[in-house]
C-alpha positions as CSV (number, residue, x, y, z in Angstrom):
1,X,185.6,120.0,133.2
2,X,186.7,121.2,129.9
3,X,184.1,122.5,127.4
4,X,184.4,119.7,124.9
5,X,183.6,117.3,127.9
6,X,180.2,119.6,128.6
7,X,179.2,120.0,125.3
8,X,179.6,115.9,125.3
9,X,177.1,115.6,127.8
10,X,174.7,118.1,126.7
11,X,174.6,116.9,123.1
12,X,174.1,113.3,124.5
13,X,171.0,114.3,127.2
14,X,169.5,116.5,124.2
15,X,169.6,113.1,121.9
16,X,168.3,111.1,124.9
17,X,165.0,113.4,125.6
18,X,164.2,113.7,121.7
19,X,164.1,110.7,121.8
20,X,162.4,109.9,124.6
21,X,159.7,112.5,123.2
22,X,160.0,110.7,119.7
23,X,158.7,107.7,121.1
24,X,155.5,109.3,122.3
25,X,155.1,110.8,119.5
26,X,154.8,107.5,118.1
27,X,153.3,106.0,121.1
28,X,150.5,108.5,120.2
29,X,150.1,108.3,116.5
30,X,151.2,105.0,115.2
31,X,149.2,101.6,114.4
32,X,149.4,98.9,117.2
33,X,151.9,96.6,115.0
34,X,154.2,99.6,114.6
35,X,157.8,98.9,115.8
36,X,159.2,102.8,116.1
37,X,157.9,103.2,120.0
38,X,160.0,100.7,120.7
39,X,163.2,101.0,118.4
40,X,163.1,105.0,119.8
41,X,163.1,103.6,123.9
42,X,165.6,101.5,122.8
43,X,168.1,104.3,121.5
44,X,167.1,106.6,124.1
45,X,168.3,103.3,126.9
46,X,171.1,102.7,125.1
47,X,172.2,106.3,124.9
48,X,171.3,106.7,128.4
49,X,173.9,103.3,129.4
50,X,176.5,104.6,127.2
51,X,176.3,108.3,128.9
52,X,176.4,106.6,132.7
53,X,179.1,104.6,131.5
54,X,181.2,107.6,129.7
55,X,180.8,109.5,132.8
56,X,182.3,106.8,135.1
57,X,185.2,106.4,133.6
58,X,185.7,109.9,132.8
59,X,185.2,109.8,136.9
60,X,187.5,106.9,137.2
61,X,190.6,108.5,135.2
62,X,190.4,111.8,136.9
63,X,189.5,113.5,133.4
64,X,186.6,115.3,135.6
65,X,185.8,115.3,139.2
66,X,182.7,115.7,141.5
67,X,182.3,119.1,142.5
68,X,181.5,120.4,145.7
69,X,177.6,122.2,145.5
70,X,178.8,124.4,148.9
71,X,182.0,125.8,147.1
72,X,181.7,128.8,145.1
């Protein structure tokens, strides 16, 4: 896997647990009719959909491949 390809995927699981902690932050602290807990799940399902589906067809193509945990 090249390193554009993990930095990708790293960038994209950072984004998806700030804002997963974003909206409990705001789950926390906000008013009842605030809107920001759920606009922040929102992004952080949507990023999580788009990630799944970048990695399967990254899969699909060949660009990277499942690696074998027993190999060194």
């Amino acid at each position: 896997m090249t390193l554009a390809i993990k930095i990708g995927v790293v960038l994209a699981m950072l984004a998806i647990v700030f804002s997963l902690f974003s909206g409990a932050i705001f789950l926390v602290r906000d008013q009842s009719s605030s809107r920001r807990v759920v606009r922040a799940l929102t992004w952080r399902i949507g990023l999580s959909v788009a990630l799944f589906a970048i990695i399967l067809v990254l899969l699909t193509t060949g660009v990277i491949e499942p690696g074998d945990p027993m190999r060194p």
